[in-house]
C-alpha positions in Angstrom: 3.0 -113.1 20.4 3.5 -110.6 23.2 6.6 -109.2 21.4 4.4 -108.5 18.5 1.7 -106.8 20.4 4.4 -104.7 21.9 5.9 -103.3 18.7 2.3 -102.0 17.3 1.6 -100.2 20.5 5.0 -98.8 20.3 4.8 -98.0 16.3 1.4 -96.1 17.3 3.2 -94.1 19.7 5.4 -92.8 17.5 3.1 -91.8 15.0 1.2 -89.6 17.7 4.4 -88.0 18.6 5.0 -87.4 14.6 1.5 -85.8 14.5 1.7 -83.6 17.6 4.9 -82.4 16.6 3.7 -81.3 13.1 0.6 -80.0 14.5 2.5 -77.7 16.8 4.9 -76.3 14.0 2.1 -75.2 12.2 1.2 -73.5 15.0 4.5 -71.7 15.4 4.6 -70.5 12.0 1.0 -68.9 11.9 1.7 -67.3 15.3 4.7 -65.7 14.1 3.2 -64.6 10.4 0.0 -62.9 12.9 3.2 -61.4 14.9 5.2 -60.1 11.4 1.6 -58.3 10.3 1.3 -56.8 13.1 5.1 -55.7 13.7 4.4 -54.8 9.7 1.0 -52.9 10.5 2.6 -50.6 13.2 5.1 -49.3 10.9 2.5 -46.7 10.1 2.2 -43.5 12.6 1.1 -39.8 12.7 2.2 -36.4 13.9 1.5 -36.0 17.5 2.4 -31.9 17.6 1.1 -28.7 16.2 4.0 -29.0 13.0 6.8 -30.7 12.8 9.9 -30.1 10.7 10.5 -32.9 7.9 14.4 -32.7 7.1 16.0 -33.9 4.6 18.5 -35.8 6.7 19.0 -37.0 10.2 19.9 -33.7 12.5 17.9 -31.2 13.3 21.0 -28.8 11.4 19.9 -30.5 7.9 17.7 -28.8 5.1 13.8 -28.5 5.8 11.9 -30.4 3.2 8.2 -29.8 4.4 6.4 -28.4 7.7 4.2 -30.8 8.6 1.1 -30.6 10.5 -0.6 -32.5 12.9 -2.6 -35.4 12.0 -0.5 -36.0 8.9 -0.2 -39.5 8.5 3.5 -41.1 8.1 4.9 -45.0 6.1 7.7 -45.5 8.9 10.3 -46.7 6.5 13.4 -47.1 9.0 14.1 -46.6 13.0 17.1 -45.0 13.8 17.0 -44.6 17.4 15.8 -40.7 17.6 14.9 -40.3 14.3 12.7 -42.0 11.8 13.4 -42.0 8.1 9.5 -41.9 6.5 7.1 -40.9 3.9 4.6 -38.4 4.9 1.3 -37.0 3.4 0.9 -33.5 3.6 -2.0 -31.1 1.8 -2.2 -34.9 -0.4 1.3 -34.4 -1.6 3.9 -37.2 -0.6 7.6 -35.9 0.6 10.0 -38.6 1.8 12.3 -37.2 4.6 13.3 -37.7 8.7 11.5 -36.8 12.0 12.1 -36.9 15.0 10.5 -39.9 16.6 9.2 -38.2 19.9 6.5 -36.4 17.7 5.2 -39.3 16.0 2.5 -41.8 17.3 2.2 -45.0 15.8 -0.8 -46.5 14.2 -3.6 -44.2 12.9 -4.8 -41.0 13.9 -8.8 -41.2 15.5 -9.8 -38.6 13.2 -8.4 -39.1 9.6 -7.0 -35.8 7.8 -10.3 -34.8 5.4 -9.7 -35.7 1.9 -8.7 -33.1 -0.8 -12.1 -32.2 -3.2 -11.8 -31.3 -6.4 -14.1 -28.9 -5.9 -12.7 -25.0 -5.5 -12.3 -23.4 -2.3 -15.1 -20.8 -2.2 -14.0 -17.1 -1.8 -15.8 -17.1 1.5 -12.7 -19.3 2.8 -10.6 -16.1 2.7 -11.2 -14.3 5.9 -8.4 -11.7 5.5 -5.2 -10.1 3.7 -1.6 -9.4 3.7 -1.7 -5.6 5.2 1.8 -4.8 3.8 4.0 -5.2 1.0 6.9 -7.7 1.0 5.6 -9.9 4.2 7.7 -13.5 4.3 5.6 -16.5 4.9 7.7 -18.5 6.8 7.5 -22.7 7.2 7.7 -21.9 11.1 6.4 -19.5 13.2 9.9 -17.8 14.2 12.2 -15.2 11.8 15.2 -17.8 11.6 12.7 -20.0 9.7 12.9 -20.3 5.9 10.6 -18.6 4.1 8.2 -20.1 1.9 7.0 -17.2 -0.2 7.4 -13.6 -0.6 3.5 -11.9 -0.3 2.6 -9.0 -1.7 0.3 -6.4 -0.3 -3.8 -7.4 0.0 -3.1 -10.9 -0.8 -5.9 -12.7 0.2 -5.2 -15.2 3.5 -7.2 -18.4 5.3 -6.4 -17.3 9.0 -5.5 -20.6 11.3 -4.2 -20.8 14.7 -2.6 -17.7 16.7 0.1 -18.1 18.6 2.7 -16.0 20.2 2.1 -13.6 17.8 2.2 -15.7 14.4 -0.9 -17.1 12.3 -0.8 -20.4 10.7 -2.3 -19.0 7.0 -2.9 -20.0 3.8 -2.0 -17.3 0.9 -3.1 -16.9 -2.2 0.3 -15.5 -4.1 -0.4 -15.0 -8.0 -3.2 -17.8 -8.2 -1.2 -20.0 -6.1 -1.6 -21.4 -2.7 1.1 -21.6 -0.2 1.3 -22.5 3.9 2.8 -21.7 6.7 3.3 -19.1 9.1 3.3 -15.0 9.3 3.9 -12.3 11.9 0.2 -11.3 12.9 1.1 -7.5 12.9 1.1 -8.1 9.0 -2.8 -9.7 9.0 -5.7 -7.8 8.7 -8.7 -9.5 9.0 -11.8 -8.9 6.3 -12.1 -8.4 2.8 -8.6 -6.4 1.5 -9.4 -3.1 -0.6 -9.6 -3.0 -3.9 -7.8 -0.6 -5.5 -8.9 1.5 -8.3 -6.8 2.4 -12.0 -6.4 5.2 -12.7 -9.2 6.8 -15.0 -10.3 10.5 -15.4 -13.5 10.8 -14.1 -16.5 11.7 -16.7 -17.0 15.3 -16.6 -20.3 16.7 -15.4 -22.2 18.5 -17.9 -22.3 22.4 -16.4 -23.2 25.5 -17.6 -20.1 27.5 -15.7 -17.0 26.1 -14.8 -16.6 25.4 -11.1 -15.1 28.2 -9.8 -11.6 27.7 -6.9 -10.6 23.9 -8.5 -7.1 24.5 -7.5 -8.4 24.5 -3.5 -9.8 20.9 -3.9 -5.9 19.7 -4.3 -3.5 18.8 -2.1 -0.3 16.5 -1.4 1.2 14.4 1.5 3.6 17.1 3.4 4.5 13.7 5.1 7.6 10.7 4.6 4.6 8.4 4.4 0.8 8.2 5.3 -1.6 6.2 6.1 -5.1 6.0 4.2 -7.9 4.7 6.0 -10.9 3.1 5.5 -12.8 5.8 7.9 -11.8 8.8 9.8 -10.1 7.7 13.0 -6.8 6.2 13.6 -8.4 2.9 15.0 -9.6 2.0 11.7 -8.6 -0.1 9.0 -5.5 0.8 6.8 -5.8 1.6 3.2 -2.4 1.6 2.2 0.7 3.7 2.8 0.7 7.1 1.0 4.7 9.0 0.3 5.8 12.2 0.1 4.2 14.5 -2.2 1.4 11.5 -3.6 -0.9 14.0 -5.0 -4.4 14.1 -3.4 -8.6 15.2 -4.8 -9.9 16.7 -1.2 -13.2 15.6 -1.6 -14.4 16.9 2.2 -13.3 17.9 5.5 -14.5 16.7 9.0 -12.9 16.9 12.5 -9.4 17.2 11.3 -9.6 14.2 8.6 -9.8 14.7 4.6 -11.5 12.5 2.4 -9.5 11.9 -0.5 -8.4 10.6 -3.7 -5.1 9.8 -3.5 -2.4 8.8 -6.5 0.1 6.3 -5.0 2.8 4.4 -7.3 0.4 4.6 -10.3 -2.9 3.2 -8.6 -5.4 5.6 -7.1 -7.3 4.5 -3.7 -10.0 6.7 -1.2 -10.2 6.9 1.9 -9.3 9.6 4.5 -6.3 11.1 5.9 -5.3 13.5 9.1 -5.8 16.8 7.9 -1.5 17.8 9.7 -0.1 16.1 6.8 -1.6 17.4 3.9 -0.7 20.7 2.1 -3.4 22.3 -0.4 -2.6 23.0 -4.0 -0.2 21.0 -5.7 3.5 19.1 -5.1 6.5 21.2 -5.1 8.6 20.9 -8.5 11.8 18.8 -7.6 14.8 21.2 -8.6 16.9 18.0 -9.0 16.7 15.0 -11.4 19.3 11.8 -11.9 19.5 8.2 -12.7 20.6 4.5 -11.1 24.3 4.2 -11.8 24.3 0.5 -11.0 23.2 -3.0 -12.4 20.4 -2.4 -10.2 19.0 -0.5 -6.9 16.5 -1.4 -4.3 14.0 1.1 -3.7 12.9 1.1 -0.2 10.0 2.0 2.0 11.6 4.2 4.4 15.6 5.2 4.3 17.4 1.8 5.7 18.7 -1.3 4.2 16.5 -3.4 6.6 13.4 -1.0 5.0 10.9 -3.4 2.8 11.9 -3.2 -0.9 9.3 -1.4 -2.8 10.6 -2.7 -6.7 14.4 -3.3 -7.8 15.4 -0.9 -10.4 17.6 -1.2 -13.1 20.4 0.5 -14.5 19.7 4.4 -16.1 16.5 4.3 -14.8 15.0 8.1 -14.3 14.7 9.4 -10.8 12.8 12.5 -9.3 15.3 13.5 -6.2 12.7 14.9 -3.3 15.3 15.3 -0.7 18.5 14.1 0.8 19.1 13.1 4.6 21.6 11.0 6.0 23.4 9.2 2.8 19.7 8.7 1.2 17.3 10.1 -1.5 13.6 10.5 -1.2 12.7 9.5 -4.9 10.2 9.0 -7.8 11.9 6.1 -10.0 10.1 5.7 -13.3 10.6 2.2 -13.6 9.5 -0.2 -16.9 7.2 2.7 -17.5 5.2 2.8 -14.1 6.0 5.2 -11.5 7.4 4.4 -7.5 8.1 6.4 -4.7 10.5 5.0 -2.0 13.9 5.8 -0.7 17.3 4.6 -2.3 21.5 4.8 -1.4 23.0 8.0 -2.4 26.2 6.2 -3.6 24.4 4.2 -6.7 22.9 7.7 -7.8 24.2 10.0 -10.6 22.6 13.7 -10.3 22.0 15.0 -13.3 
């Protein structure tokens, strides 16, 4: 009888154990499943620096596939040590790439990025322009960066950040919008001039010609000149007039012209120092030729490092205003529009 007695208590026992131990596996396995969620749930991150270059490998000598900015959230898709290999949302585009791991910070940014609308951004978001032709936006703020877009002159710009001398910008480039960065002596801030075609003005009806007409002309005396917006150098710059643009002298104040002036087949106002303008009309070029070669850059001023004003093309016509130093001051007619600019003597046949 005691034997028997001893057996059940010992058969209980064991099923106790059986049931402690099962209880405890279970929870093992939902204390690792919370641990894998979270381990899973950090895997997300976001940039922790002003921008940061996404490349399209791991080295910082590899391609740039998008310059991120910060807040930009990041899927952490492998850890390499240094480098993480991820998928970041930028603008609410997606690019899959590497970054370097000391600019990320895992989990999610306090304040989110705000969500694209699909409502337009207003004109009032443009708070200034592209002062010069030819400007490169760049994905970093430095000259060894690539460059994004070319920009042409008075396109219209969302100023950002300043910093040792750049802007971050946004441009708006032939209805499109582009990012990054641009040499602040190339913004102007404010509304960009508008420029005016060229249109012969209605004449007023008079009883006797106006009498002198040929003392209300003039031309730039100058290389180049700048029109401004008012009569003092301070003031805001209209565009660059060349050599022998032909001007309307409309009045005279305090050694400054207000003008009309023709510039590359566009006509703008504005006023100019009086030193640089000759009265009556441009000299008459004693020398014509044509471009020689598959094509010719046409510059702003007479170096290869010079903006280029347009590319011509083979046999196109050229005024030849002067020579100095292996180049030609020119007018280049051009797929029937006129330019002014400076091109290589050595890819020009004088007529």
């Amino acid at each position: 009888m005691e034997g028997i007695i001893m057996e059940r208590k010992a058969g209980f026992s064991t099923r106790k154990q059986f049931l402690f131990l099962s209880l405890f596996l279970l929870v093992s396995v939902f204390t690792l499943t919370f641990r894998a969620a979270e381990v899973h749930a950090a895997q997300t991150g976001y940039v922790n620096y002003s921008y940061l270059n996404l490349r399209k490998s791991a080295t910082t000598s590899s391609t740039i596939v998008m310059v991120l900015s910060k807040n930009d959230p990041v899927v952490i898709n492998k850890d390499l040590g240094s480098w993480y290999q991820v998928t970041a949302t930028h603008l609410g585009h997606n690019y899959s790439g590497y970054v370097a791991t000391q600019y990320i910070t895992l989990g999610r940014v306090t304040t989110p990025a705000p969500k694209p609308t699909a409502t337009p951004t207003p004109a009032a978001a443009y708070n200034g322009y592209v002062n010069y032709n030819g400007v490169n936006l760049r994905y970093a703020a430095t000259t060894s960066s690539a460059i994004v877009v070319k920009t042409s002159l008075y396109d219209k710009l969302s100023i950002g950040a300043y910093a040792d001398g750049w802007y971050k910008v946004t441009v708006l480039h032939n209805n499109n919008k582009y990012a990054g960065y641009m040499a602040a002596q190339y913004v102007t801030r404010g509304s960009a001039p508008t420029a005016k075609p060229t249109a012969t003005p209605t004449p007023k009806p008079t009883a006797t010609p106006a009498p002198a007409a040929t003392t209300t002309v003039g031309y730039v005396n100058n290389s180049t000149l700048n029109l401004r917006s008012q009569p003092t150098t301070s003031s805001t710059r209209v565009t660059v007039l060349s050599l022998y643009d032909p001007l309307v002298l409309r009045s005279y104040s305090n050694g400054w012209y207000r003008v009309t002036a023709s510039h590359n087949g566009l006509q703008y106002s504005g006023y100019v120092a009086a030193q640089y303008v000759t009265k009556g009309n441009p000299p008459v070029p004693v020398k014509t030729g044509y471009v020689n070669y598959s094509y010719l850059n046409l510059r702003y001023s007479a170096t290869t490092s010079s903006s280029i004003v347009v590319t011509l093309s083979r046999n196109d016509r050229l005024t030849l205003h002067s020579y100095s130093g292996g180049w030609y001051k020119v007018t280049a007619i051009h797929n029937n529009k006129s330019y002014s600019g400076y091109v290589s003597s050595t890819y020009v046949k004088v007529n």
